[in-house]
Every structure is written in structure tokens, then in C-alpha cells.
C-alpha positions as CSV (number, residue, x, y, z in Angstrom):
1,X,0.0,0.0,0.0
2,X,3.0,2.5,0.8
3,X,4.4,1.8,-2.3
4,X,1.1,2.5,-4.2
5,X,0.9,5.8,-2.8
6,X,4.4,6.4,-3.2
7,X,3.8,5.7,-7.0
8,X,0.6,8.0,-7.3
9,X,2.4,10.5,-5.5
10,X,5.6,10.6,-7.9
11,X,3.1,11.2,-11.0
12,X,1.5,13.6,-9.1
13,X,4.3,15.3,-9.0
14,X,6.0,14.7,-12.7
15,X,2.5,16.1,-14.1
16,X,2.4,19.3,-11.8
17,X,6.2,20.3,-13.1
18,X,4.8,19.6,-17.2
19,X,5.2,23.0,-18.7
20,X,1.7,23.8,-18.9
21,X,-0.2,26.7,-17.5
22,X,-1.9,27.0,-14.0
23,X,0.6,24.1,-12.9
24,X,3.8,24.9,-11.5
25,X,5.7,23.8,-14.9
26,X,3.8,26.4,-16.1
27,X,4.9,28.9,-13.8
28,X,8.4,28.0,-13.9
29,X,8.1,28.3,-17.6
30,X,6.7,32.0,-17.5
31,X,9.9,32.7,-14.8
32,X,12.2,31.2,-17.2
33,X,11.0,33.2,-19.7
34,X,11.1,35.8,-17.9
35,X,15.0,35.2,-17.5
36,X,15.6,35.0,-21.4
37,X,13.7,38.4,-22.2
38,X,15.2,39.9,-19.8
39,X,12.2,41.7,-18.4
40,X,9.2,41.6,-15.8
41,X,5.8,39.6,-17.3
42,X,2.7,41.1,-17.3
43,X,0.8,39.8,-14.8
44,X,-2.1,41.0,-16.7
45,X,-1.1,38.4,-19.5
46,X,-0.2,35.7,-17.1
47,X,-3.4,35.9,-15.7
48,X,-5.0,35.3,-18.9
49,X,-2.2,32.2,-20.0
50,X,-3.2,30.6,-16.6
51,X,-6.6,30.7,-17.1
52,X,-6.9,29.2,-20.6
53,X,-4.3,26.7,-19.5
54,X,-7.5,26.4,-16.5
55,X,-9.5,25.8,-19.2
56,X,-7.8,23.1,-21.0
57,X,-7.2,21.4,-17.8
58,X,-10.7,21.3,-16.5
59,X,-12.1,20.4,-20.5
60,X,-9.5,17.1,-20.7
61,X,-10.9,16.1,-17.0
62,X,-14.4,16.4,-18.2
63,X,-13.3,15.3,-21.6
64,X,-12.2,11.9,-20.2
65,X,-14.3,11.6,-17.8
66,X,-17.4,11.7,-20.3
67,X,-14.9,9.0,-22.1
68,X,-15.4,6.4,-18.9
69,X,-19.0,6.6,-18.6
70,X,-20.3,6.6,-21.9
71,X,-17.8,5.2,-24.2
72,X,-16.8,2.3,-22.4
């Protein structure tokens, strides 16, 4: 059982640091990028990468999940 949840919990973890928005890959992606330009981000346009990246997140959840029940 420990090492079940040690498993889960090491994917957990390798898809929170993927390089998409409103997950910390995401936000170590805007910092990064922030390194190259060589100036601050806009948090106005952060706000609005993070929410689309939101978006995605929530529509592949309810995208698959729709996939289990009906499709199966």
C-alpha cells in the first residue's frame, strides 16, 4: 500500500512540473522566460495564460471523464 501511494504520488508530482499553464511547470516556464527576455511579465497576460491553460485542464478532465462513462 506505501508503495502505491508512493507511486501516485511521484506522477502527481512529474505532471504538476509539465510546462503547462496553471501548474507549476507552467509557472516555472513564465519565470524562465522571464530570465531570457530579460524583463518583468505582465501579470495581466499571465493571468489570462493561466486561465486558458485552467480551461484546458478542466475540458481534458471532463473530456475523459465523459470518455469512462459513456464510451466504455
Amino acid at each position: 500500500m506505501v508503495r502505491f501511494a508512493g507511486i501516485i504520488s511521484l506522477n502527481l508530482a512529474i505532471f504538476n512540473l509539465l510546462p503547462i499553464p496553471a501548474l507549476d511547470g507552467g509557472r516555472l516556464l513564465m519565470i524562465g522566460l522571464e530570465k531570457i527576455v530579460g524583463r518583468k511579465r505582465v501579470a495581466k497576460v499571465e493571468k489570462y495564460v493561466n486561465a486558458v491553460g485552467m480551461f484546458l485542464l478542466l475540458a481534458l478532465l471532463i473530456g475523459v471523464t465523459v470518455k469512462d462513462l459513456f464510451f466504455n
